[in-house]
N, C-alpha and C positions, 0 to 999 in steps of 0.2 A: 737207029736201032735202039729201042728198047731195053733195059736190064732190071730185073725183079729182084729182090731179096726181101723176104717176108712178104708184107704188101706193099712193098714200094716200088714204085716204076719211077727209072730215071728217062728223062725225056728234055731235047731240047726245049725251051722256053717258046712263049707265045704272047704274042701282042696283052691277053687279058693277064700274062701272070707279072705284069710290070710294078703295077698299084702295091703289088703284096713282095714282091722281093727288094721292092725299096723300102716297106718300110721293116721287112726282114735286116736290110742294110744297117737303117739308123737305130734297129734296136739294139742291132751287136757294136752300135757306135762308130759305123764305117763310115758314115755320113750319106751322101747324095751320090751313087751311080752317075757318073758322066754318058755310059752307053752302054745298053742292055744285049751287045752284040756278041756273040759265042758264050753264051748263058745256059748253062744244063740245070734241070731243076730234079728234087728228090720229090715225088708226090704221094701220099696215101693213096693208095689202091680204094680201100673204100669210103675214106669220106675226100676224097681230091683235095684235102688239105695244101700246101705245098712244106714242105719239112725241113727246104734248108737249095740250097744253090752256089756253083761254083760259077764265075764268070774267069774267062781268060781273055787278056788281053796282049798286044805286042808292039814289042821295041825292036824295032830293027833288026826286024825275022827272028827275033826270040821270043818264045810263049814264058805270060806271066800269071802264074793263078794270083790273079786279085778282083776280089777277096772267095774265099770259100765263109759262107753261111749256115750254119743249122739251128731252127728253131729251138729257143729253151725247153723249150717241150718234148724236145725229140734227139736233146744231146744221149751219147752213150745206149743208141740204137743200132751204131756202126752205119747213120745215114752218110756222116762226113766220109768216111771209108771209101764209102761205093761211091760215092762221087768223087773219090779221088781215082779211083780206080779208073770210074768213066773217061774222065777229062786225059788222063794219062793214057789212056788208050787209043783216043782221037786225036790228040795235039804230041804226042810224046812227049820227049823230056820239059818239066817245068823248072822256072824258077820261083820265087815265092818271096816275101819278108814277112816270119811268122812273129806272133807277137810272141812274145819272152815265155807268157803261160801254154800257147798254144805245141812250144818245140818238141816236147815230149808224144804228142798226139803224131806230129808227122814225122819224128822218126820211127813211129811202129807203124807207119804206112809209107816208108822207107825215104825217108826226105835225110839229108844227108848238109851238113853245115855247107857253104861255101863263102868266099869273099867279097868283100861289100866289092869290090874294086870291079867283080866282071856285073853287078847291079844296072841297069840303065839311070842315069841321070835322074831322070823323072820320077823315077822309083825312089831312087835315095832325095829326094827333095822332099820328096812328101814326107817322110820319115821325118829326114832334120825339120822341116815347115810344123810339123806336129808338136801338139800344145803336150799331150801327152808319152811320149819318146820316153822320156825316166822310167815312166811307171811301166810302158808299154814294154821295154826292154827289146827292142828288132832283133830279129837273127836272119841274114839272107841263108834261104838254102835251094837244094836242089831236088827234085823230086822225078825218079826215073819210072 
């Protein structure tokens, strides 16, 4: 299903928008997608831009948004919003590791702290494996 706001259509991903949400990834320094599998994308209505994307992935039946993306172009359009909106609406409840600057964005779209302890492994390794963790500041939370 489809969702508009202004002229954006949120829409699951497709084989051709791979090229461009990777390199959506490495501009906001997420690095290289492992797999482009449960990927929603935000798109301009009129020029099919693509303006930003959430991919979820899962740990042991728990959905994790990682990473949600928005074009520099297109931050404080409320694209991130409606793609969290999306993805919470399909997948329910989320977990997340937001970056330290990003915490204030998900809690007015209602993400809520929680404990590194219920985090999956894989999750917290990649954090602690991260060259930038200081600067980045993690905060696992929850997003219903």
């Amino acid at each position: 299903m489809a969702d508009r706001k202004h002229s954006t259509l949120v829409r699951q991903m497709v084989q051709s928008d791979t090229q461009i949400i990777q390199a959506l990834s490495e501009e906001a320094d997420m690095g290289e997608l492992s797999t482009y599998e449960n990927t929603t994308v935000a798109v301009d209505i009129d020029t099919n831009k693509i303006l930003g994307f959430a991919r979820i992935v899962s740990y042991d039946n728990i959905y994790y948004l990682s990473p949600l993306v928005v074009d520099r172009t297109a931050r404080g359009m409320g694209i991130g919003s409606l793609l969290i909106q999306s993805v919470v609406r399909s997948f329910g409840q989320l977990l997340l590791v937001a970056r330290g600057s990003a915490c204030d964005f998900y809690y007015e779209n209602g993400g809520q702290d929680v404990s590194w302890d219920i985090i999956a492994p894989e999750v917290k390794l990649e954090c602690l494996e991260c060259k930038k963790r200081e600067d980045c500041n993690p905060q696992p939370m929850l997003l219903l």
